[in-house]
Phi, psi and omega in degrees: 000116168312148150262151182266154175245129194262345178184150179310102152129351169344288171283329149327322165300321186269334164310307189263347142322313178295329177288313185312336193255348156288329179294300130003324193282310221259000199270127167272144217276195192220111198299108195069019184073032166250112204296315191295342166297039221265130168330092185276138159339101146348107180295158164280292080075317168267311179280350192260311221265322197270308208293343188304321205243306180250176159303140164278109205272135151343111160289357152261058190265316174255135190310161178306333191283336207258326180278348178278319190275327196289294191323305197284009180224067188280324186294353177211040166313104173010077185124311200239129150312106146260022186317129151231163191322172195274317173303311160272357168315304208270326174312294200308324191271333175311307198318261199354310210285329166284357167241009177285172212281117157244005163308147169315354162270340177244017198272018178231158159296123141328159160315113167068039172039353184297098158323278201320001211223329195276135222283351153318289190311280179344297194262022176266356188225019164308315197295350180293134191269135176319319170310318194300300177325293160320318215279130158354295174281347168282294184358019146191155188288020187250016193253060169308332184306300220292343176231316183272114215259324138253069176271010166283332190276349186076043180262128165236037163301128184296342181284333236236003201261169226183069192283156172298153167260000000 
C-alpha cells in the first residue's frame, strides 16, 4: 500500500521528523527543559546507597565544591550517620565530581551544600505557599518526590509537578 502525499515536500518532512525522534530518542534527557541540565545516568552505587533514605539528587544540582564536603562528613550528613565503606564513598564521590552542576546556576556553593538553600532552588520555588512546606505530606523542601512526581527519575519538570492538598 502506497502513502499518500498531502503536500510538496511532505516525505521529506517526515523523514527529517523521523531522524528527530531518533535522535532525540538516544539523547540525554533534560532536567525542566533546561538545556544547560543534562539528566545524568545513575551510578547504581549512589542510587543503592544515597536514594534509600532521600530522592538521589541529580549531581548537578550542586557545584564540584559542595560533593567532597558532603562525602567527606557522612557521619554527621544533616543530621544523620550516612557512613559508608571507604570504597563507595570514593566510587560515589569519583561519579559526583564528573558530574556535578557546572552551569551558571550552581557556579557558587550554597549555604550548608544545601541543595534547598541555593539562590536557584529558592527562586524556582518562591511561588510555593508556606502551608505546602508545613503539609504533611511534605514537610520539608529537600521531600522533592512529594511534589516533583518523577523526581526519583531525576525528572524535575513543570509538567510533572502535583502539589499535595
Amino acid at each position: 500500500m502506497r502513502q499518500r502525499l498531502y503536500f510538496p515536500g511532505q516525505r521529506i518532512l517526515q523523514d527529517v521528523i523521523a531522524v528527530l525522534a531518533l535522535v532525540s530518542a538516544g539523547s540525554t534527557a533534560l532536567a525542566d527543559g533546561d538545556n544547560r541540565a543534562p539528566r545524568t545516568p545513575s551510578l547504581p552505587k549512589y542510587q543503592q546507597e544515597c536514594a534509600a533514605c532521600h530522592v538521589a539528587y541529580p549531581p548537578g544540582m550542586l557545584p564540584a565544591v559542595s560533593w567532597p564536603r558532603i562525602m567527606n562528613n557522612l557521619q554527621r550528613h544533616y543530621g544523620t550517620d550516612a557512613s559508608v565503606d571507604a570504597a563507595t564513598v570514593k566510587e560515589i564521590s569519583v561519579w559526583l565530581a564528573a558530574n556535578a552542576g557546572t552551569y551558571k546556576r550552581v557556579s557558587e556553593a550554597p549555604p550548608e551544600d544545601r541543595i534547598t538553600r541555593s539562590a536557584w532552588f529558592v527562586r524556582k520555588h518562591r511561588e510555593v505557599a508556606a502551608a505546602t512546606w508545613k503539609s504533611p505530606v511534605v514537610k520539608t523542601a529537600a521531600n522533592c518526590v512529594a511534589c516533583h512526581t518523577q523526581a526519583d527519575k531525576g525528572s524535575f519538570s513543570e509538567r510533572e509537578i502535583r502539589i499535595p492538598r
